[in-house]
Legacy VTK file of the C-alpha trace (Angstrom):
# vtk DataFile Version 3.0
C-alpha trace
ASCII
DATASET POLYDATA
POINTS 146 float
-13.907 22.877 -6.218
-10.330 22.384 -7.541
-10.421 22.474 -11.268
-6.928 21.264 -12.096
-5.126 18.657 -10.098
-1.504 17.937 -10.209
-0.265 14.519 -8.795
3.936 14.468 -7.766
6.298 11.926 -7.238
9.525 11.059 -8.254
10.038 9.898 -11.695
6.490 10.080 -12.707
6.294 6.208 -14.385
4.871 4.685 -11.590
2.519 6.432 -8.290
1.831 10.187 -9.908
0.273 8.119 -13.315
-1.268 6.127 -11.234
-2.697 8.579 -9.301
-3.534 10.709 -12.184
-5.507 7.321 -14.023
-7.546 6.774 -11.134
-8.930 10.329 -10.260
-9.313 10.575 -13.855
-11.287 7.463 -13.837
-13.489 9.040 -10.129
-13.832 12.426 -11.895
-13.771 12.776 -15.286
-14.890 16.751 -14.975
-11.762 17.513 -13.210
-8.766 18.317 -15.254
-5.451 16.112 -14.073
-1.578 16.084 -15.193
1.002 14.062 -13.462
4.782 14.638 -13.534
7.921 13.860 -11.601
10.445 16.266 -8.980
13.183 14.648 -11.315
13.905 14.552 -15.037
14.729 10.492 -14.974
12.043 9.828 -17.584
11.250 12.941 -19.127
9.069 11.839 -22.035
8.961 8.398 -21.182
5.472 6.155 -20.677
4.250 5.025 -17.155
6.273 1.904 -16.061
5.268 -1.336 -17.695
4.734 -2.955 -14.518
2.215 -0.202 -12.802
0.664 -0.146 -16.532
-0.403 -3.993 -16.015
-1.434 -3.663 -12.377
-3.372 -0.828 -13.304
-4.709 -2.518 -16.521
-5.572 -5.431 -14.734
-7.869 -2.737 -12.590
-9.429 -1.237 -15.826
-7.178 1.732 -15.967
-5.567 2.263 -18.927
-2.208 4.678 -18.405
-0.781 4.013 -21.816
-1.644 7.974 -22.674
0.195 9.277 -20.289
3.827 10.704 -20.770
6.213 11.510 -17.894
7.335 15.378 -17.355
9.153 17.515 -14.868
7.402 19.720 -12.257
8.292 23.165 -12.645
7.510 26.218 -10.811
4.735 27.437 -13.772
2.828 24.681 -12.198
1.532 26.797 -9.425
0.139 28.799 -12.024
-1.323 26.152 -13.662
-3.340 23.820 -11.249
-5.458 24.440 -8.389
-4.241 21.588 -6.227
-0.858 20.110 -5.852
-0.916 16.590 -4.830
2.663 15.425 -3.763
3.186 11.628 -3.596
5.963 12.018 -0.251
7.141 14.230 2.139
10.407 14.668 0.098
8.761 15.476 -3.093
6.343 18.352 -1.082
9.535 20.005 0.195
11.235 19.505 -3.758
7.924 21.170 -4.748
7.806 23.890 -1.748
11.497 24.718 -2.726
10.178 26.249 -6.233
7.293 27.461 -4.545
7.196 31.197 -6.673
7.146 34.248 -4.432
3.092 35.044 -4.266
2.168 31.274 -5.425
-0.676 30.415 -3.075
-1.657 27.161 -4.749
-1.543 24.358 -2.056
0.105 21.494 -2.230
-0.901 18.865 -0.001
-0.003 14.846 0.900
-1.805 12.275 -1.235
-2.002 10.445 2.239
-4.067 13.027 3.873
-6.966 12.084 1.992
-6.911 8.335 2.892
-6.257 9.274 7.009
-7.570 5.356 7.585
-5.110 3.833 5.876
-2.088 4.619 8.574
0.039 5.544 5.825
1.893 9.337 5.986
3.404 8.764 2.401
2.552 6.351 -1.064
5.574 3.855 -1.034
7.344 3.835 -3.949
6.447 0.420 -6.347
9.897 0.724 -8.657
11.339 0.347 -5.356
8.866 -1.844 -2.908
7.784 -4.324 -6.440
4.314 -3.954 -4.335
1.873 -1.877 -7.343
-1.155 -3.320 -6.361
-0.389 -2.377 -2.331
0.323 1.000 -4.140
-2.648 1.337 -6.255
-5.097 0.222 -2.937
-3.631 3.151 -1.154
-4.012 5.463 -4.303
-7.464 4.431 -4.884
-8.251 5.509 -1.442
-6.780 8.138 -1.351
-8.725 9.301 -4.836
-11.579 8.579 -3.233
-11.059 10.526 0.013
-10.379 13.269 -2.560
-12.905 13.290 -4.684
-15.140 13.283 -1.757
-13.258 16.409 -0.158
-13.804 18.291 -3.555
-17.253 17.140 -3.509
LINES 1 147
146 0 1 2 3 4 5 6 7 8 9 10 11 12 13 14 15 16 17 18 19 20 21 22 23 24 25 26 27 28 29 30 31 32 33 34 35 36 37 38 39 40 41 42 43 44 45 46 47 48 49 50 51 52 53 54 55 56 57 58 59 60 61 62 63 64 65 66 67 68 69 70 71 72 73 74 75 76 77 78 79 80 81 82 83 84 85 86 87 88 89 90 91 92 93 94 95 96 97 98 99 100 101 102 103 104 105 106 107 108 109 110 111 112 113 114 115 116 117 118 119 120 121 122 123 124 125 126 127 128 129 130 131 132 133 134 135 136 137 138 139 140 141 142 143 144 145
């Protein structure tokens, strides 16, 4: 069972949190980090607007702190969990030679959902559409790792 999970997006304020609060949430005895393919918000909390939707969920994101992904991260986490197909090929791209960590599509896990990527919410202004599709696709993982 993967040990250390890293959920990837953009910016990390809004889906990779949110991803990261609600696996937390389904398994607390897995280790989880979020950060972003860009260095937008380095240092910056989750966006206030995912916070509430989340909140209003019983998530509380308010601990988190965005970061950029860097290639040490293959070192670092068992399971890379990229939020689109452009941020998988931003984190292939610094893929270290020998690196065999995978890194796979949030979607994958939620296959019913007929979705191939998590829509972006700073963009779309649809977080709770987001978080549904997170919180099945946490919940297809957790039951793959189970």
């Amino acid at each position: 069972m993967a040990q250390n999970i890293l959920f990837v997006c953009l910016g990390n304020i809004c889906r990779s949190p949110a991803a990261e609060g609600v696996f937390r949430a389904l398994c607390p005895e897995v280790e989880t980090d979020s950060a972003g393919t860009a260095s937008y918000h380095v240092g910056s909390p989750p966006y206030g607007a995912m916070q509430a939707a989340a909140k209003a969920r019983g998530l509380d994101l308010s601990d988190l702190r965005a970061r950029q992904f860097t290639p040490q991260d293959f070192a670092r986490f068992d399971l890379i969990i990229a939020m689109d197909g452009e941020n998988l090929a931003n984190i292939e791209a610094q893929r270290p030679e020998g690196a065999t960590t995978p890194v796979k599509l949030f979607t994958d896990y939620a296959p019913g959902q007929g979705a191939d990527h998590v829509p972006d919410p700073y963009y779309t202004r649809d977080f709770d559409g987001c978080l549904d599709l997170i919180e099945a696709a946490a919940g297809g993982l957790a039951k793959t790792l189970r």
